[in-house]
C-alpha positions as CSV (number, residue, x, y, z in Angstrom):
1,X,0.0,0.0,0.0
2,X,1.3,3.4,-0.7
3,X,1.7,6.8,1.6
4,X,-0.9,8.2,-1.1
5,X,-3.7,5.3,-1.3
6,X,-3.6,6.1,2.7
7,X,-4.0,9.4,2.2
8,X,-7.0,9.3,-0.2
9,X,-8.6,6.4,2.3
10,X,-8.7,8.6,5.3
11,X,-9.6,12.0,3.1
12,X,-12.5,9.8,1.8
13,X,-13.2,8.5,5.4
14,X,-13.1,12.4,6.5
15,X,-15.4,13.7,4.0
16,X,-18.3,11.3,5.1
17,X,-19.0,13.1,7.8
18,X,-19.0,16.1,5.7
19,X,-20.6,15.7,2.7
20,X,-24.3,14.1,3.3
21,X,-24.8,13.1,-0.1
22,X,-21.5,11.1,-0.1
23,X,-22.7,9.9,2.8
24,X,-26.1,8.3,1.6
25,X,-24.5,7.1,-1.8
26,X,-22.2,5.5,1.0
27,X,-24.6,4.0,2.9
28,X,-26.9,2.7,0.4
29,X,-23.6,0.8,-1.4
30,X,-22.8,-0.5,2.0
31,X,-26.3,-1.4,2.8
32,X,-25.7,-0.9,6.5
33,X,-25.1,1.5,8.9
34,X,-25.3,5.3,8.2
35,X,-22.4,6.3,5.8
36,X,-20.5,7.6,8.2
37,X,-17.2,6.1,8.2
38,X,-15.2,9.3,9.3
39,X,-13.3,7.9,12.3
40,X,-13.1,4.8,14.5
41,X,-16.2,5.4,16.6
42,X,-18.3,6.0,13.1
43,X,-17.0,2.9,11.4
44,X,-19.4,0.7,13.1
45,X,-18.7,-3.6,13.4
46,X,-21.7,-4.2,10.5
47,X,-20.0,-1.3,8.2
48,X,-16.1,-2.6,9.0
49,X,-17.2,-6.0,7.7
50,X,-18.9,-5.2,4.7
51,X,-15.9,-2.7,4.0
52,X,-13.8,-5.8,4.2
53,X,-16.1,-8.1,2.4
54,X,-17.9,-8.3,-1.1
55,X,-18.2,-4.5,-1.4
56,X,-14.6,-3.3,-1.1
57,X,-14.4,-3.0,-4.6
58,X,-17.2,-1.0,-5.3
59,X,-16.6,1.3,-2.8
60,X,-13.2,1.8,-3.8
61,X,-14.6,2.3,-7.4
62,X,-16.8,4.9,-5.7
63,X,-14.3,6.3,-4.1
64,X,-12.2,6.9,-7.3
65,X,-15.2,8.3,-8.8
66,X,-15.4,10.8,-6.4
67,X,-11.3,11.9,-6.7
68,X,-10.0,9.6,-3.9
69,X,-7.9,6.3,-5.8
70,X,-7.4,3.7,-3.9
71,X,-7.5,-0.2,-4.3
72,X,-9.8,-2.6,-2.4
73,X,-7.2,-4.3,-0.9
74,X,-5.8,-0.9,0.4
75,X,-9.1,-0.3,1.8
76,X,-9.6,-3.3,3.5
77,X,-6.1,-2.9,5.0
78,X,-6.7,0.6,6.9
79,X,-10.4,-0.8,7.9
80,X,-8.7,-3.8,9.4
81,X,-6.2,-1.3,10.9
82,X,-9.1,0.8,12.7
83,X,-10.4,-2.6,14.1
84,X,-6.5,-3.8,15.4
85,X,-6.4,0.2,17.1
86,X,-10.3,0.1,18.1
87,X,-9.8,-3.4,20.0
88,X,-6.3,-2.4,21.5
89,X,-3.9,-4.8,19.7
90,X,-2.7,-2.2,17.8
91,X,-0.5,0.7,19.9
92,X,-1.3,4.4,19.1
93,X,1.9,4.2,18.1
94,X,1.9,1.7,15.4
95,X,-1.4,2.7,14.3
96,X,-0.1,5.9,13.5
97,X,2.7,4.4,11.8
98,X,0.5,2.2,9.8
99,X,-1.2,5.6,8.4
100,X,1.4,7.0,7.3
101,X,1.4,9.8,10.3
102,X,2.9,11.4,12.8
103,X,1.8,12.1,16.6
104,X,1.1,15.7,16.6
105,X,3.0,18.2,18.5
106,X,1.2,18.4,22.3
107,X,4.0,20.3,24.1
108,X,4.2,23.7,21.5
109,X,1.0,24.6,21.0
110,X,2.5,27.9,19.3
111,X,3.7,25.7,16.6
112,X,1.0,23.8,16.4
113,X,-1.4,27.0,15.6
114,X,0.9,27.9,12.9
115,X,1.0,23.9,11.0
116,X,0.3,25.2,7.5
117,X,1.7,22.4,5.2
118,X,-1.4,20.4,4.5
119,X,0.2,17.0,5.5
120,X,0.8,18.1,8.4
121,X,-2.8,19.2,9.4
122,X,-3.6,15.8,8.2
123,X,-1.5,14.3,10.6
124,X,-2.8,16.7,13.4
125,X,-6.5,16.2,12.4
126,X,-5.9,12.5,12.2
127,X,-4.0,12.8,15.7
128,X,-7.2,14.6,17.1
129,X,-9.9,12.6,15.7
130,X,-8.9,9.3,15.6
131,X,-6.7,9.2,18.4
132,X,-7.7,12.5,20.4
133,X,-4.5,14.2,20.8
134,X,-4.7,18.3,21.3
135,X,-8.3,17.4,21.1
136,X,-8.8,20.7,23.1
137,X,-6.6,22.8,20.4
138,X,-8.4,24.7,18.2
139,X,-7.1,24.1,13.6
């Protein structure tokens, strides 16, 4: 899996909480749950499994449709990730690792106000919602 499939994963992840009709085209490919796959406590046990199963390809092919290219396989590798991190056999640490991102700064929150590089706010956004570091920072 590449740094970039990653990427587009978790930017398509992000934007279902965002976008509601992304999220209902979502939800009526996956056939379960709400389309809401945004974070760990979104991506619900029913939605994980159909992520992993028969529809991975689809929604990948959604996904590309919608400017975010990624394989099946690298999909069902992150959602598979999320369930390791979600049921504690995967460290912060290594889940971050996995992603492709960094633990964002906690100690200089000067620096962290001024993150402009857009992989870098991924990383902090990432750091914040899915593993609620400087959760009470403001982007």
């Amino acid at each position: 899996m590449t740094d970039r499939a990653t990427a587009n994963i978790l930017l398509f992840m992000q934007k279902t909480a965002e976008d509601e009709a992304l999220q209902a085209k979502l939800e009526a490919l996956l056939g379960v749950g709400d389309g809401n796959i945004s974070c760990e406590s979104e991506l619900d046990a029913e939605e994980a499994a159909v992520l992993k199963g028969s529809q991975a390809p689809v929604v990948a092919e959604f996904a590309t449709s919608q400017g975010f290219a990624f394989t099946a396989a690298d999909l069902v590798a992150v959602v598979e990730a999320f369930e390791k991190h979600q049921a504690g056999s995967l460290s912060d640490e290594d889940f971050t690792a996995f992603l492709g991102t960094a633990l964002p700064p906690t100690t200089d929150e000067d620096h962290a106000e001024k993150v402009t590089n857009p992989l870098k706010r991924l990383s902090r956004y990432l750091g914040k919602t899915y593993l609620g570091l400087g959760a009470n920072t403001d982007d």
